[in-house]
C-alpha positions as CSV (number, residue, x, y, z in Angstrom):
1,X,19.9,82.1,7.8
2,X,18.7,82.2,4.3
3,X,19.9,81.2,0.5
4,X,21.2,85.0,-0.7
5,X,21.7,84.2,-4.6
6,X,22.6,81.3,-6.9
7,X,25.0,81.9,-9.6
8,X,24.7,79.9,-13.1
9,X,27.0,80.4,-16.1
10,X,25.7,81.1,-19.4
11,X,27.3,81.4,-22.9
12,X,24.7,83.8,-23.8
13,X,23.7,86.3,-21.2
14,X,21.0,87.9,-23.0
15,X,19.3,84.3,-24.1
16,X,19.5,83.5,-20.2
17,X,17.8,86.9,-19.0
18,X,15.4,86.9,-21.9
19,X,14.4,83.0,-20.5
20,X,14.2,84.2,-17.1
21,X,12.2,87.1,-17.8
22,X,9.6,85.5,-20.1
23,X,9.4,82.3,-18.2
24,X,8.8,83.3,-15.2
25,X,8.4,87.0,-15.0
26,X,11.6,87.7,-13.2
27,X,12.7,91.4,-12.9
28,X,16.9,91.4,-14.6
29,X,18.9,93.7,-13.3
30,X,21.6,96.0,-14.9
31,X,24.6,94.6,-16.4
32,X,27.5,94.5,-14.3
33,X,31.2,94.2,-15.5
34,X,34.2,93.0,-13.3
35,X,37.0,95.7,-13.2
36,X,38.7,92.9,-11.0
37,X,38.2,90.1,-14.0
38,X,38.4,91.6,-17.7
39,X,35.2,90.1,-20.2
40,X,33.3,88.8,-17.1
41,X,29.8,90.2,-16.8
42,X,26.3,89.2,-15.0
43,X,22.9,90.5,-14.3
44,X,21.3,89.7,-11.6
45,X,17.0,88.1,-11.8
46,X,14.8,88.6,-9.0
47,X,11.9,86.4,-9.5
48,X,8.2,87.3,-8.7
49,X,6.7,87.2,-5.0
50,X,9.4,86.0,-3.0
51,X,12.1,87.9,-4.9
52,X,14.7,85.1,-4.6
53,X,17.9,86.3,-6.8
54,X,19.6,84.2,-9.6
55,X,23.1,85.5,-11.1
56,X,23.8,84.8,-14.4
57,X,27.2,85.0,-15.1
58,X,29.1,85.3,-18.5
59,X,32.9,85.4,-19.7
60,X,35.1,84.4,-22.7
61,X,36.2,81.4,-21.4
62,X,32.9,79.7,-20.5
63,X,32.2,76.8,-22.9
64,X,28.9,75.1,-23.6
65,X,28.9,71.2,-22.1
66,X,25.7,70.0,-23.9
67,X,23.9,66.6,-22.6
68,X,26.8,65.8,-20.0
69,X,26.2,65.9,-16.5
70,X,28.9,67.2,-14.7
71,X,30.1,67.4,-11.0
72,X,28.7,70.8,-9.6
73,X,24.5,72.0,-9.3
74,X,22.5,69.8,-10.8
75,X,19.2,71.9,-10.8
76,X,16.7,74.7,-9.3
77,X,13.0,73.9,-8.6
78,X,10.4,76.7,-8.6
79,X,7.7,76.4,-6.9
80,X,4.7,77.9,-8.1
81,X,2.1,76.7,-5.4
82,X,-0.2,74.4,-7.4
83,X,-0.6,71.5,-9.9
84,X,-2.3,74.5,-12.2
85,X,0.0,76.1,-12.3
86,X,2.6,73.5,-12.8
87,X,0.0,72.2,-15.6
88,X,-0.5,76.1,-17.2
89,X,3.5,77.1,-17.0
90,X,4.3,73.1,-18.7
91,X,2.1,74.5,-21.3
92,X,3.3,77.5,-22.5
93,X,6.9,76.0,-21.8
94,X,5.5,72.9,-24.2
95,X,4.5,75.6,-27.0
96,X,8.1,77.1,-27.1
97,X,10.0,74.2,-26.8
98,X,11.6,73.9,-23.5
99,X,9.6,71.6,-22.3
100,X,11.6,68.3,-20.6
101,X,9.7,66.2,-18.6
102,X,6.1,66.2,-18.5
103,X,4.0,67.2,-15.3
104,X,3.5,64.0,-12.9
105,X,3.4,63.3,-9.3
106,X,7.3,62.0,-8.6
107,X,8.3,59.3,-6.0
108,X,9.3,61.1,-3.4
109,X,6.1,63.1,-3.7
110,X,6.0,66.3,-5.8
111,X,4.2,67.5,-8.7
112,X,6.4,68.8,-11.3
113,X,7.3,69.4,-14.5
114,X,10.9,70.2,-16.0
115,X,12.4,72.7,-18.1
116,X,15.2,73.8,-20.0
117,X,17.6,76.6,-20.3
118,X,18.8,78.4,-23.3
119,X,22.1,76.8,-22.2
120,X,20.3,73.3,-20.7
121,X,20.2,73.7,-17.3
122,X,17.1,71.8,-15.9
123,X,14.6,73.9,-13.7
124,X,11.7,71.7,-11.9
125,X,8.6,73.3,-11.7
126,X,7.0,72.4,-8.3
127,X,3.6,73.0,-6.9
């Protein structure tokens, strides 16, 4: 058994794919729209290597929560393999802005950094 997908929501579907993209290098898919659910759309991402999927999802009646935790996924984490990369990807994040927690050993015993989405979802950056 294996993780097929995740799904997030976005208010912006072209500011999510453009992040995804230029982040991390992911390959985004074509645009798909529901005939089943009028003004829903979503591309699918396929990051680099493994090519694990993310679908980002869109529709009219997705609203923006910004700094609220709610019930649901709280984050991904992305592992790319070493504390130079964690280091060189905190970086460039740093430069751009998106940039949320700094790289650092954590308790339970990972190196990571975090980062946010166009829409503020938190990704960890793992080596």
């Amino acid at each position: 058994m294996k993780l097929a997908h995740v799904a997030l929501w976005t208010v912006d579907l072209d500011a999510a794919a453009s992040f995804w993209e230029n982040v991390f290098g992911a390959e985004v898919g074509e645009l798909y729209r529901s005939a089943r659910r009028p003004g829903f759309t979503s591309r699918f991402v396929h990051l680099p290597k493994d090519g694990a999927a993310i679908e980002l999802m869109t529709a009219p009646w997705i609203e923006a929560v910004p700094d609220r935790e709610v019930t649901g996924w709280d984050h991904i984490a992305i592992s790319v393999c070493s504390e130079r990369e964690v280091d060189e990807l905190a970086r460039r994040c740093r430069e751009i802005g998106i940039l949320s927690s700094e790289p650092r050993w954590t308790g339970d015993g990972f190196y990571e950094a975090v980062i946010v989405t166009p829409d503020g979802s938190r990704v960890e950056i793992t080596s």
